[in-house]
PyMOL CGO cylinders between C-alpha atoms (Angstrom):
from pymol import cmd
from pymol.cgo import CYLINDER

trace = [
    CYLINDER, 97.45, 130.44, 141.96, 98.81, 129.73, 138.42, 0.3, 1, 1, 1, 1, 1, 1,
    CYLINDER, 98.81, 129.73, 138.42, 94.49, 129.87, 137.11, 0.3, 1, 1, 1, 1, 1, 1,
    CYLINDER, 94.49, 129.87, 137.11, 94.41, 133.52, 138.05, 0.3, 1, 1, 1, 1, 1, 1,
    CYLINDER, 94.41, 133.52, 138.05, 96.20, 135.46, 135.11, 0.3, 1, 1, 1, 1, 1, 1,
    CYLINDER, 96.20, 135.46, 135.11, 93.95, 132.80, 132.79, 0.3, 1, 1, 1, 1, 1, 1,
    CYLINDER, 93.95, 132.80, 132.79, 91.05, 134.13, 133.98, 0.3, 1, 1, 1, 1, 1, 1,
    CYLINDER, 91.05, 134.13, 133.98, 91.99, 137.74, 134.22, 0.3, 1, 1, 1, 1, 1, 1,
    CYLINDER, 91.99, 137.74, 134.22, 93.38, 137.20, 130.61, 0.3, 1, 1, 1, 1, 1, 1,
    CYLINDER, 93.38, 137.20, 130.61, 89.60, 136.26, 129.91, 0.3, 1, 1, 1, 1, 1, 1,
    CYLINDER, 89.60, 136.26, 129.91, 87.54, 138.34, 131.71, 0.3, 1, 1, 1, 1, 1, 1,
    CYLINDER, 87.54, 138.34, 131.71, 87.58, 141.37, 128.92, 0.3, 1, 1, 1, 1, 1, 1,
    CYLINDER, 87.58, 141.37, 128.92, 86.34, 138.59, 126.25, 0.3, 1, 1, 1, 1, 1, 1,
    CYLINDER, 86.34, 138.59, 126.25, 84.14, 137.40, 128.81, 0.3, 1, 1, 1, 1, 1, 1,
    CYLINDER, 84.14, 137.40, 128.81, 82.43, 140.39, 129.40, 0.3, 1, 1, 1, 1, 1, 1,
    CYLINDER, 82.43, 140.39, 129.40, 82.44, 141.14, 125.89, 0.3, 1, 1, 1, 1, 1, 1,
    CYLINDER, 82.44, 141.14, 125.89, 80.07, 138.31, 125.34, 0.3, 1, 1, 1, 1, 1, 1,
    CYLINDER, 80.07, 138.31, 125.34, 77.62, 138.63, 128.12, 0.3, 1, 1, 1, 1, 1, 1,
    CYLINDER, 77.62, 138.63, 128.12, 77.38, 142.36, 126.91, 0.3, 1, 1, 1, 1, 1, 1,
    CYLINDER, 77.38, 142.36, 126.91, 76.35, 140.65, 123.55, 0.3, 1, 1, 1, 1, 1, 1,
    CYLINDER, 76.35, 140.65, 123.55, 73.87, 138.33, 124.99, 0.3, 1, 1, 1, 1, 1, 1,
    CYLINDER, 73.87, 138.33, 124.99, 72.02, 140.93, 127.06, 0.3, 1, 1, 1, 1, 1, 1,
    CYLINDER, 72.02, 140.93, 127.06, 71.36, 142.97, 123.77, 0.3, 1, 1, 1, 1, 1, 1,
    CYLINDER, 71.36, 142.97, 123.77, 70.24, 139.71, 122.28, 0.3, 1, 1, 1, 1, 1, 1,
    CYLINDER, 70.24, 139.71, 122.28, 67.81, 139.14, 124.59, 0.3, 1, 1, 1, 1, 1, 1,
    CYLINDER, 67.81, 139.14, 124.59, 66.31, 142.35, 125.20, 0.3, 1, 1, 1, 1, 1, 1,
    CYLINDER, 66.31, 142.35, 125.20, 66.13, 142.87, 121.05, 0.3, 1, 1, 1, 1, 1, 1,
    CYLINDER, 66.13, 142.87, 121.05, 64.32, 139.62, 120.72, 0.3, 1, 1, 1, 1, 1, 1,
    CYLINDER, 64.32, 139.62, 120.72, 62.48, 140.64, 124.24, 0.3, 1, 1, 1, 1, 1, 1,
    CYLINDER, 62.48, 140.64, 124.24, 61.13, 143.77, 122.77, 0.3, 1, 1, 1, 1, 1, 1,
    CYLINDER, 61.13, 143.77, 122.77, 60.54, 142.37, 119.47, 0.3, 1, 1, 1, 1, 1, 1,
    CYLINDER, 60.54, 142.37, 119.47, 57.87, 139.72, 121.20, 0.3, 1, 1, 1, 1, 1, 1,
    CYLINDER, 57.87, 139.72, 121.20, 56.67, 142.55, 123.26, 0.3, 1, 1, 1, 1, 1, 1,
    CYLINDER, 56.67, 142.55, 123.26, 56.25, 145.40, 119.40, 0.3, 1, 1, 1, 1, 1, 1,
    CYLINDER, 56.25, 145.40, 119.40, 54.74, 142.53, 117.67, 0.3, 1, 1, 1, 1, 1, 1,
    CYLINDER, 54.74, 142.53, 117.67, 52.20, 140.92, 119.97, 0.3, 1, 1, 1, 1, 1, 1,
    CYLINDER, 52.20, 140.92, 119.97, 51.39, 144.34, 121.70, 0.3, 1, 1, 1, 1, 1, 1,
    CYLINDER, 51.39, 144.34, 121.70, 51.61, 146.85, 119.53, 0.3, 1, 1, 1, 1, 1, 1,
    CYLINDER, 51.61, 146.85, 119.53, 54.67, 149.70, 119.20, 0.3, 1, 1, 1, 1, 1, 1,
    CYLINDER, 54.67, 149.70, 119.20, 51.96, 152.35, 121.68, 0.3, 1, 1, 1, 1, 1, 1,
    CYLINDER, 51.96, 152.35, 121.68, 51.59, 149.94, 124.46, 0.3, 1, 1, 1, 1, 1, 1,
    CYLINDER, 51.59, 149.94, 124.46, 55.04, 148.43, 124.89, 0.3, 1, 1, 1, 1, 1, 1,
    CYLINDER, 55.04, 148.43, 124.89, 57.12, 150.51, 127.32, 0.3, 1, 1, 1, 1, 1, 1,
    CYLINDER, 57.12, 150.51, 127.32, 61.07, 150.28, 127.84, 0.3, 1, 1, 1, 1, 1, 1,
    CYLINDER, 61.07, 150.28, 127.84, 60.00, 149.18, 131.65, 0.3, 1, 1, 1, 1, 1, 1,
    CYLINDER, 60.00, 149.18, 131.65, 58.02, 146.36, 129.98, 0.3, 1, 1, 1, 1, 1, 1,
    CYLINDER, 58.02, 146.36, 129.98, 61.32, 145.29, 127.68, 0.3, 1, 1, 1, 1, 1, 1,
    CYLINDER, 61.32, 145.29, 127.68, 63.30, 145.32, 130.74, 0.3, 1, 1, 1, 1, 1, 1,
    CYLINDER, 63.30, 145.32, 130.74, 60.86, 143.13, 132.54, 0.3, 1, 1, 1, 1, 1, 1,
    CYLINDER, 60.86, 143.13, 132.54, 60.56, 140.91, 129.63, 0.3, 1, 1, 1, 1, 1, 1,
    CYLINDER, 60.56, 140.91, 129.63, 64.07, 140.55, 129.12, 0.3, 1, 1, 1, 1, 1, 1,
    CYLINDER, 64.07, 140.55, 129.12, 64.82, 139.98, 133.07, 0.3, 1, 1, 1, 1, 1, 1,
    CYLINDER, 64.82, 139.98, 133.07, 67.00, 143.21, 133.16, 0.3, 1, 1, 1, 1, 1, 1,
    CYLINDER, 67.00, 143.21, 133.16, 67.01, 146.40, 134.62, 0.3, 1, 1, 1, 1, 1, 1,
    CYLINDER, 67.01, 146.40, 134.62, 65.41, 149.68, 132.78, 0.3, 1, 1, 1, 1, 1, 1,
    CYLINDER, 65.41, 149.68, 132.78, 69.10, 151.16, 132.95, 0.3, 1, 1, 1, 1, 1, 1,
    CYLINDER, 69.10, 151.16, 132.95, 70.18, 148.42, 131.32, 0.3, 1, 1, 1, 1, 1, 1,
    CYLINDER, 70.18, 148.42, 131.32, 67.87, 148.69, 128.39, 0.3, 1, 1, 1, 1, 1, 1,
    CYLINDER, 67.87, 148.69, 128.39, 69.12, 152.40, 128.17, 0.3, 1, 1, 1, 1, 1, 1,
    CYLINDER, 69.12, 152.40, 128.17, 72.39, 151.63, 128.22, 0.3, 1, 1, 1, 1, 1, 1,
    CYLINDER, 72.39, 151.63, 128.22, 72.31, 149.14, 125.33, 0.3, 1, 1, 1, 1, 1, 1,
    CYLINDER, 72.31, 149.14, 125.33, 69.81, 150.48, 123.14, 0.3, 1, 1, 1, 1, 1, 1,
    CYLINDER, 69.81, 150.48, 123.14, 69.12, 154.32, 124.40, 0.3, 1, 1, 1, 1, 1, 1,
    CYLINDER, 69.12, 154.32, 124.40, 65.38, 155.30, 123.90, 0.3, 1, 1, 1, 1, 1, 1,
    CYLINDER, 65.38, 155.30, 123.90, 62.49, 152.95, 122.46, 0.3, 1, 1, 1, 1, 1, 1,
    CYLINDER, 62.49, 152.95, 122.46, 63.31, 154.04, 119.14, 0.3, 1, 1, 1, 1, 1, 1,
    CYLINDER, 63.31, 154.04, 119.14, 66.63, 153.46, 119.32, 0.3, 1, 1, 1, 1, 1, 1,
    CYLINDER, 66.63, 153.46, 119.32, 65.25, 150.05, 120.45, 0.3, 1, 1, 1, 1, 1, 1,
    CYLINDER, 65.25, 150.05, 120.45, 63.37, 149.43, 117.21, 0.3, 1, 1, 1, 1, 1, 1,
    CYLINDER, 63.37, 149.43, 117.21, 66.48, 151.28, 114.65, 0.3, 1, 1, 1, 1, 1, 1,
    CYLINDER, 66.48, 151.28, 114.65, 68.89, 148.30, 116.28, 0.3, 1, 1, 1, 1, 1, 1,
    CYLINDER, 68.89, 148.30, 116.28, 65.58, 145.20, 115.27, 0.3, 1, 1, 1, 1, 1, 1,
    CYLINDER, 65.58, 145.20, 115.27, 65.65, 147.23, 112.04, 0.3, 1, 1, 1, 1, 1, 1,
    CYLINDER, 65.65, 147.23, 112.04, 69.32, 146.75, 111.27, 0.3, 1, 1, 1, 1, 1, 1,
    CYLINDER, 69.32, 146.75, 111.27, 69.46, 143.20, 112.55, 0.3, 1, 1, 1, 1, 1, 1,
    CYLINDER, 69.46, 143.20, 112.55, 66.52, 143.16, 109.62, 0.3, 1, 1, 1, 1, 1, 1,
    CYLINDER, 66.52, 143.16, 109.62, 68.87, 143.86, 107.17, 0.3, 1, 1, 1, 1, 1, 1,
    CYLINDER, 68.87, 143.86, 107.17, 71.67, 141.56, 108.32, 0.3, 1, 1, 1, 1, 1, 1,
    CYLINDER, 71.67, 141.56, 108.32, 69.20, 138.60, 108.65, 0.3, 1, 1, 1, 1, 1, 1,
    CYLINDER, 69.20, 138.60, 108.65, 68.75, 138.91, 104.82, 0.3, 1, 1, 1, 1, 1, 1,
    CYLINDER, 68.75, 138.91, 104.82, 72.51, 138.34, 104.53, 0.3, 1, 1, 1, 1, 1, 1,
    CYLINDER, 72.51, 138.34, 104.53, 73.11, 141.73, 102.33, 0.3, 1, 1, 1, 1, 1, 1,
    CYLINDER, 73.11, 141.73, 102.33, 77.14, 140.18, 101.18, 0.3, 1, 1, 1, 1, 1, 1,
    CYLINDER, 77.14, 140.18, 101.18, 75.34, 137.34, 99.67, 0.3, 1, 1, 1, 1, 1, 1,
    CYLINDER, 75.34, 137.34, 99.67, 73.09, 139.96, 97.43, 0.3, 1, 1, 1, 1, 1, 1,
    CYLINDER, 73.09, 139.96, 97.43, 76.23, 141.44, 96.44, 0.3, 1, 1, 1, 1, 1, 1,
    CYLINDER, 76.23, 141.44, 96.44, 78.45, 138.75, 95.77, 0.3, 1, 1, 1, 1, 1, 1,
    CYLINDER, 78.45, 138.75, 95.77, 75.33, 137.91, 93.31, 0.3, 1, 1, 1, 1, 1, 1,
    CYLINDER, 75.33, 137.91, 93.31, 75.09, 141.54, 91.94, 0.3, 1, 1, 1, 1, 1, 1,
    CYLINDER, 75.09, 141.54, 91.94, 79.31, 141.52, 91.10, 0.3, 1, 1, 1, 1, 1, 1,
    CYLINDER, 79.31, 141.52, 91.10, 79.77, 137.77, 90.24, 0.3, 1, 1, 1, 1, 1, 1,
    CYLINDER, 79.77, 137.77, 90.24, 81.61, 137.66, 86.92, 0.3, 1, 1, 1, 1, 1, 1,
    CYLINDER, 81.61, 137.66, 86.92, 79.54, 135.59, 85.37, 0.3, 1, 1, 1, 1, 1, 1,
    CYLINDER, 79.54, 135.59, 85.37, 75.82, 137.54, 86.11, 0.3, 1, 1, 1, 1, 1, 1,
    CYLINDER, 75.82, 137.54, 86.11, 73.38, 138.91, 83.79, 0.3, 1, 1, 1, 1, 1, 1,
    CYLINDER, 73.38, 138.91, 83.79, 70.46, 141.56, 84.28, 0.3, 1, 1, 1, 1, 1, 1,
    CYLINDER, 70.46, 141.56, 84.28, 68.05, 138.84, 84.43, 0.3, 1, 1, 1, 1, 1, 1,
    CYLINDER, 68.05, 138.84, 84.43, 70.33, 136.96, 87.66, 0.3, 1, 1, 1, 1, 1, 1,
    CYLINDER, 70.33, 136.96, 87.66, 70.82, 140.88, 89.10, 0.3, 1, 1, 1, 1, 1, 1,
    CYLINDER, 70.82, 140.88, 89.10, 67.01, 140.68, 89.31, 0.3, 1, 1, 1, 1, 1, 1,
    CYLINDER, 67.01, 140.68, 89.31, 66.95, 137.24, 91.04, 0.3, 1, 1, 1, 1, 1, 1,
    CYLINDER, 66.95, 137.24, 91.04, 69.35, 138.37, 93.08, 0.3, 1, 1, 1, 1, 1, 1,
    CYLINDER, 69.35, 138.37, 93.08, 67.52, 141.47, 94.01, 0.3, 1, 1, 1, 1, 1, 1,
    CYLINDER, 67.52, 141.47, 94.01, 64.07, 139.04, 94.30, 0.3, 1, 1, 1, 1, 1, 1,
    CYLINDER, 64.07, 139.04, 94.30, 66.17, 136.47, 96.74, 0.3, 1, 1, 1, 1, 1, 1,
    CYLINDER, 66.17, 136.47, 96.74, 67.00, 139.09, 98.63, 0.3, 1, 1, 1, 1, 1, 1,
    CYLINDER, 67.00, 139.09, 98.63, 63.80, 140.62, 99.68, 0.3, 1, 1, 1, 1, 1, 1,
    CYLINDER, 63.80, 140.62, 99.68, 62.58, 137.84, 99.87, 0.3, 1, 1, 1, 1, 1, 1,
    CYLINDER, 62.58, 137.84, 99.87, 64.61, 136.56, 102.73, 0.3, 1, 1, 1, 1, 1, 1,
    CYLINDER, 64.61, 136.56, 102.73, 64.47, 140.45, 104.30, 0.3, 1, 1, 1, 1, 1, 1,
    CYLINDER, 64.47, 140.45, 104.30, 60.24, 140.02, 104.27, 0.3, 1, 1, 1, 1, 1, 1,
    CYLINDER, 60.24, 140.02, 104.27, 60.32, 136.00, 105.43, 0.3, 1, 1, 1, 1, 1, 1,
    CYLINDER, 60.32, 136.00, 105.43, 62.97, 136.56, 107.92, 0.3, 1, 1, 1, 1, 1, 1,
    CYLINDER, 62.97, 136.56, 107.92, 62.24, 140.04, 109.81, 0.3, 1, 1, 1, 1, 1, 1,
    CYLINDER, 62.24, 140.04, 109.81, 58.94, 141.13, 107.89, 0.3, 1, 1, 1, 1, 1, 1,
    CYLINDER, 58.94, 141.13, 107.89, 57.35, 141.95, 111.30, 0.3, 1, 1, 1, 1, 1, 1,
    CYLINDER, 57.35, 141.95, 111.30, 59.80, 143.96, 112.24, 0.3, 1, 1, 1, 1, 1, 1,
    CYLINDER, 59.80, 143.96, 112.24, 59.55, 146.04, 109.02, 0.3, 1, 1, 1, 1, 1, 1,
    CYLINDER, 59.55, 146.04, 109.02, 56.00, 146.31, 109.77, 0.3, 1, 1, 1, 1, 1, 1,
    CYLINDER, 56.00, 146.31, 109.77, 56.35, 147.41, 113.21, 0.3, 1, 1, 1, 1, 1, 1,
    CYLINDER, 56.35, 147.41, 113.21, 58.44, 150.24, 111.75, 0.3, 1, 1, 1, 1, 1, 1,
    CYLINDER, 58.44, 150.24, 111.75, 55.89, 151.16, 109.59, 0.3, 1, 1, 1, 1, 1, 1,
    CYLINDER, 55.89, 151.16, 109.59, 52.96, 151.41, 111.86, 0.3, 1, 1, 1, 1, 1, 1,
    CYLINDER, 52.96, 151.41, 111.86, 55.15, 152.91, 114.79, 0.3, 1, 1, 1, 1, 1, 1,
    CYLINDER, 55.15, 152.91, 114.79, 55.95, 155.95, 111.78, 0.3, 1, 1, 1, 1, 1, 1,
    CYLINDER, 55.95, 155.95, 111.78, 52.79, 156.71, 111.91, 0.3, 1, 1, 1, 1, 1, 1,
    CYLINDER, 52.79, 156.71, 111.91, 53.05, 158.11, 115.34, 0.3, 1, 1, 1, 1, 1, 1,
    CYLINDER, 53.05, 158.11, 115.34, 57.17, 158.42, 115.64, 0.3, 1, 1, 1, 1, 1, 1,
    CYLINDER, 57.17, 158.42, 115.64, 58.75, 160.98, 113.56, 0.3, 1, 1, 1, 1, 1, 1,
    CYLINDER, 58.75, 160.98, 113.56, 62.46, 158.83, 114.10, 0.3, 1, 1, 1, 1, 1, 1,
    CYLINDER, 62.46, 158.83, 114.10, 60.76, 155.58, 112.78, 0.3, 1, 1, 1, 1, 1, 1,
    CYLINDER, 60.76, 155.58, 112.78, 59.37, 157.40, 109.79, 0.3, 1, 1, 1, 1, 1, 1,
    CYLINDER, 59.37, 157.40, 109.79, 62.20, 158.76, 109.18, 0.3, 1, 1, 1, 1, 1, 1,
    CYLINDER, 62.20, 158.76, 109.18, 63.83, 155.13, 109.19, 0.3, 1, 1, 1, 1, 1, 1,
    CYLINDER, 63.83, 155.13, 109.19, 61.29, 153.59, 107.37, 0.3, 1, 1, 1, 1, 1, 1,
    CYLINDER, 61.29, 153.59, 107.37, 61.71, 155.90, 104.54, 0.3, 1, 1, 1, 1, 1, 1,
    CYLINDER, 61.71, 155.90, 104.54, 65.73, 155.87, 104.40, 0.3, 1, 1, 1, 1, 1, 1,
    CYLINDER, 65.73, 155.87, 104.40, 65.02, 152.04, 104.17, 0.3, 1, 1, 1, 1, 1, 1,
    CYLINDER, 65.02, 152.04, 104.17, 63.04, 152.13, 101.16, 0.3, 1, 1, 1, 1, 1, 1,
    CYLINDER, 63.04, 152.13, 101.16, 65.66, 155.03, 99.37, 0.3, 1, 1, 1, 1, 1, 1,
    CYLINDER, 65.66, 155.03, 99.37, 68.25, 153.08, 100.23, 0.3, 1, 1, 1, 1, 1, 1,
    CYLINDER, 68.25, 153.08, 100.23, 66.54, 150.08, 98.00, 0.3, 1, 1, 1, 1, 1, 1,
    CYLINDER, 66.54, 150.08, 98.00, 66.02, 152.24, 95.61, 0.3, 1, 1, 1, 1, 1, 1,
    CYLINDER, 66.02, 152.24, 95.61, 69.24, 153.42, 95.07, 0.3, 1, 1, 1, 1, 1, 1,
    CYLINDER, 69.24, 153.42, 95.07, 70.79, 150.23, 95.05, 0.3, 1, 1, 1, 1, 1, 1,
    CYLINDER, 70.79, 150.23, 95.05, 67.93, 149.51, 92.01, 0.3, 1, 1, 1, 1, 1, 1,
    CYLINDER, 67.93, 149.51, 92.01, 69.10, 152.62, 90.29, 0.3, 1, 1, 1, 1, 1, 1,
    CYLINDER, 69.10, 152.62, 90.29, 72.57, 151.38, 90.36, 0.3, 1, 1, 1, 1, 1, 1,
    CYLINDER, 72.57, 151.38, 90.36, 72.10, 148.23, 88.68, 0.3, 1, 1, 1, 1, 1, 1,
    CYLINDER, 72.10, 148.23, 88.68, 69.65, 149.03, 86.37, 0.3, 1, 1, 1, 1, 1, 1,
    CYLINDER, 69.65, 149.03, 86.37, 72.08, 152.19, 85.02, 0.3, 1, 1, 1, 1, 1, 1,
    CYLINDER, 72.08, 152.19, 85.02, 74.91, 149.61, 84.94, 0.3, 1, 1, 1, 1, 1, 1,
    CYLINDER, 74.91, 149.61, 84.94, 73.20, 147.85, 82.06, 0.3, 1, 1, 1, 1, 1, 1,
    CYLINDER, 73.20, 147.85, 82.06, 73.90, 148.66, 78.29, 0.3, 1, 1, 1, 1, 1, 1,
    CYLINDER, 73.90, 148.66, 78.29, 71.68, 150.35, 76.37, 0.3, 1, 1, 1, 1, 1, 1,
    CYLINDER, 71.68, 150.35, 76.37, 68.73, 148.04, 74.93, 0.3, 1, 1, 1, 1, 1, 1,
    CYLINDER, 68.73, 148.04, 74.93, 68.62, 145.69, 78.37, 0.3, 1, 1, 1, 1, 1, 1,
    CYLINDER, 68.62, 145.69, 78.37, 65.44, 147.72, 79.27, 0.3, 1, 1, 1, 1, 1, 1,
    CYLINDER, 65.44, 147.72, 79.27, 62.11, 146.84, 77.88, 0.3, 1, 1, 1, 1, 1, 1,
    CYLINDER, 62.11, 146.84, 77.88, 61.53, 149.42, 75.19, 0.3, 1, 1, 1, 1, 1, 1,
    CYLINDER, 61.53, 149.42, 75.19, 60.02, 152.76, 76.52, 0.3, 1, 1, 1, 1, 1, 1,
    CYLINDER, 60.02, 152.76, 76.52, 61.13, 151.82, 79.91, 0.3, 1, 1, 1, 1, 1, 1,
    CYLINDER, 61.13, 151.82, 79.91, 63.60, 154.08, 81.72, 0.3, 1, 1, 1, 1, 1, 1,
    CYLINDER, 63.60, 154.08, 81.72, 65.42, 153.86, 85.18, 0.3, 1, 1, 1, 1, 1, 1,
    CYLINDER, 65.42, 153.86, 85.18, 63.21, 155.45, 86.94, 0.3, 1, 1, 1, 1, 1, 1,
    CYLINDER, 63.21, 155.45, 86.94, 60.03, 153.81, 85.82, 0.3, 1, 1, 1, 1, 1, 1,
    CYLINDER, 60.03, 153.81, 85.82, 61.82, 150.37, 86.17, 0.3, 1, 1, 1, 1, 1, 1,
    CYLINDER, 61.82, 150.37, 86.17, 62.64, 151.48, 89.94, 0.3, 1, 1, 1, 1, 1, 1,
    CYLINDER, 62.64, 151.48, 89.94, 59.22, 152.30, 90.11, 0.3, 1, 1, 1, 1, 1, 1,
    CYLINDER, 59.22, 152.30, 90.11, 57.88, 149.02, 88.46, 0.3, 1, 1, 1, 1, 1, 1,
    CYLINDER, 57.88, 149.02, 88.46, 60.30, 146.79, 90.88, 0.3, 1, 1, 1, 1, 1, 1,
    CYLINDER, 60.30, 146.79, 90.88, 58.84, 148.49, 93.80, 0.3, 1, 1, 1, 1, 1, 1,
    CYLINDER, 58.84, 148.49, 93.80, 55.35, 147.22, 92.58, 0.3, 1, 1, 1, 1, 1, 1,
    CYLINDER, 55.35, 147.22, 92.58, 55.82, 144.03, 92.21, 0.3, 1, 1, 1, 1, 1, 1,
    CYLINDER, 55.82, 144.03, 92.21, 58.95, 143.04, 95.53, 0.3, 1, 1, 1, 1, 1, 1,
    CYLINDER, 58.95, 143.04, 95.53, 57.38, 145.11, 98.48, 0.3, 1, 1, 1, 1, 1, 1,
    CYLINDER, 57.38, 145.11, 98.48, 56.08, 143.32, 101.87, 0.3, 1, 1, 1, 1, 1, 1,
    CYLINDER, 56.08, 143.32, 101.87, 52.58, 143.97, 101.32, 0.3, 1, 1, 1, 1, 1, 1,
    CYLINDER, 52.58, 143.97, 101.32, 52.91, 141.84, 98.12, 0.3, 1, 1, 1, 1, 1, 1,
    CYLINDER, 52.91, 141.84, 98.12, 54.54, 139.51, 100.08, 0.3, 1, 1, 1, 1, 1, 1,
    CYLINDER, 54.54, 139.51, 100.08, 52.08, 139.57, 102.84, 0.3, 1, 1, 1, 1, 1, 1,
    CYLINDER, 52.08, 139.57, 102.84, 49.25, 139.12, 101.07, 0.3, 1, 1, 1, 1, 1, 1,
    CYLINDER, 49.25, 139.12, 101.07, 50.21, 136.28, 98.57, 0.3, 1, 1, 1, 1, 1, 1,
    CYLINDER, 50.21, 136.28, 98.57, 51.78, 134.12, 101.95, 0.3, 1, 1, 1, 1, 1, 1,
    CYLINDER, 51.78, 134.12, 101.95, 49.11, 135.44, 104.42, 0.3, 1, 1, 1, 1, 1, 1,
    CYLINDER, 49.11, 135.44, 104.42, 45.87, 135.30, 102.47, 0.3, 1, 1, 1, 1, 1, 1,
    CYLINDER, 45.87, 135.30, 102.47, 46.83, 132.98, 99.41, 0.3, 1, 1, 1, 1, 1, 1,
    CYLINDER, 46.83, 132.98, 99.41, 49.04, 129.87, 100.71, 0.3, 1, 1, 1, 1, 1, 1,
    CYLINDER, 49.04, 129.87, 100.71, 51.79, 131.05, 98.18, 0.3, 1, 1, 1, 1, 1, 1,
    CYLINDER, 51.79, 131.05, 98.18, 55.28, 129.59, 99.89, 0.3, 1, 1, 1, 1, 1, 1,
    CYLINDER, 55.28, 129.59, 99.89, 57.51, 132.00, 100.09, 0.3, 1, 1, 1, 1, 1, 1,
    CYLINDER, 57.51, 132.00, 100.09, 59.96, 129.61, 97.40, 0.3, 1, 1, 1, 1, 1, 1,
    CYLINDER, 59.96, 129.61, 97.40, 56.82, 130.52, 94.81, 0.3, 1, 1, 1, 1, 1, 1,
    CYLINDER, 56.82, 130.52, 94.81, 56.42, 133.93, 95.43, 0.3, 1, 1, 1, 1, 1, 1,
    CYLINDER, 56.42, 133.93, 95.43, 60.49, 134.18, 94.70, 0.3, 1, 1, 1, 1, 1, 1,
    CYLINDER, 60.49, 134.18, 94.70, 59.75, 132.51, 91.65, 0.3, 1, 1, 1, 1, 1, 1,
    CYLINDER, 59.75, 132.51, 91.65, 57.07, 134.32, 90.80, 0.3, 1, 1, 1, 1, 1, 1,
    CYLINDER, 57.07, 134.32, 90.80, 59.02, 137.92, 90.96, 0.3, 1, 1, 1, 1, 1, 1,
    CYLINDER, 59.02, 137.92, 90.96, 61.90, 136.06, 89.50, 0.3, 1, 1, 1, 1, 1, 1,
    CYLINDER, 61.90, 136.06, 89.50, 59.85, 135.65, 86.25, 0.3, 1, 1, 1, 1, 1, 1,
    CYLINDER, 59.85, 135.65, 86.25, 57.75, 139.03, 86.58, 0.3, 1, 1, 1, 1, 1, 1,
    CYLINDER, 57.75, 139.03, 86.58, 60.21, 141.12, 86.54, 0.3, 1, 1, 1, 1, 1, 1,
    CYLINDER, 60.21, 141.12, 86.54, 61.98, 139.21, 84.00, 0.3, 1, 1, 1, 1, 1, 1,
    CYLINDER, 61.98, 139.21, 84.00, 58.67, 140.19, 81.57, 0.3, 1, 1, 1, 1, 1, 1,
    CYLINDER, 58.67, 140.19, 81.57, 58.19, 143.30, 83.03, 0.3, 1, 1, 1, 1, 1, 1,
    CYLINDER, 58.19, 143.30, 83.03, 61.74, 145.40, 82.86, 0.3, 1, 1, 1, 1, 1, 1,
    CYLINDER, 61.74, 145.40, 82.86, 63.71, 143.30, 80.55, 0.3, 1, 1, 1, 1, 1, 1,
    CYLINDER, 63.71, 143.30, 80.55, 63.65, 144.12, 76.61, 0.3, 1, 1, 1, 1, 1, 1,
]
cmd.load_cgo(trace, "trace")
């Protein structure tokens, strides 16, 4: 008798975590299902099978198939671990040159760590307004964050005849997941080298 307000007591965290590990599993479900399928042939009833849950369930979690993908595409971001870029962007004792190694770490670990995901956004845009939509809001949102480092330098930090813009523009040349892609994919870079690799770049590129 005395075990039964214990496990009442309980019960609210208890459900809180199963609740948890159902989205988990019908994330990473639909993730396997996105990238080995393809975004067209993947239905919610084939998540829900995949995940061993009902299709209500999936709806109830997640909503529609692209509010499926928008959650993968957040976890994207978290996986990168977005404090860590910032506690490198505001530490005291940073320069432009560790901003941009900051900025480099940072994508790199978003493209190593969830750069299927990102794709699957990308091709699913093609045919899904929402996920085109995301996509896009993904890459402003980069830039903006750009901007605001590069306009929190002093005058002269720039490479002469380079403005914010351009160097937005430049960055986005050099640290984007096809870059990535292709020097991992097709070359054998590690992903440690092509870190280093923008690390310096950019360095010669944007910096006076």
């Amino acid at each position: 008798m005395s075990e039964e307000p214990g496990r009442r007591r309980y019960d609210s965290l208890r459900r809180t975590a199963q609740a948890q590990q159902t989205r988990g599993d019908i994330a990473r479900a639909a993730l396997r299902l996105f990238v080995s399928r393809g975004w067209g042939a993947t239905t919610v009833r084939d998540v829900a099978r995949e995940a061993g849950v009902s299709v209500p369930t999936v709806y109830a979690a997640y909503g529609n198939k692209p509010g499926l993908t928008r959650a993968l595409a957040d976890a994207a971001d978290l996986s990168a671990d977005v404090p860590q870029l910032v506690a490198a962007l505001e530490s005291p004792t940073t320069d432009p040159a560790r901003q941009l190694a900051a900025m480099a770490g940072y994508d790199r670990r978003l493209y190593e760590r969830a750069g299927d995901v990102i794709a699957l956004v990308r091709e699913a845009g093609r045919s899904e307004p929402d996920l085109a939509a995301l996509y896009d809001d993904s890459r402003r949102r980069g830039d903006r964050t750009r901007v605001q480092v590069f306009s929190s330098w002093p005058p002269g930090v720039l490479r002469t005849g380079l403005d914010v813009p351009s160097a937005v523009d430049v960055y986005a040349a050099l640290c984007n997941i096809d870059v990535y892609a292709v020097l991992t994919g097709e070359r054998g870079w590690s992903p440690d080298r092509v870190e280093q690799w923008w690390c310096g770049a950019l360095v010669r590129e944007l910096l006076h």
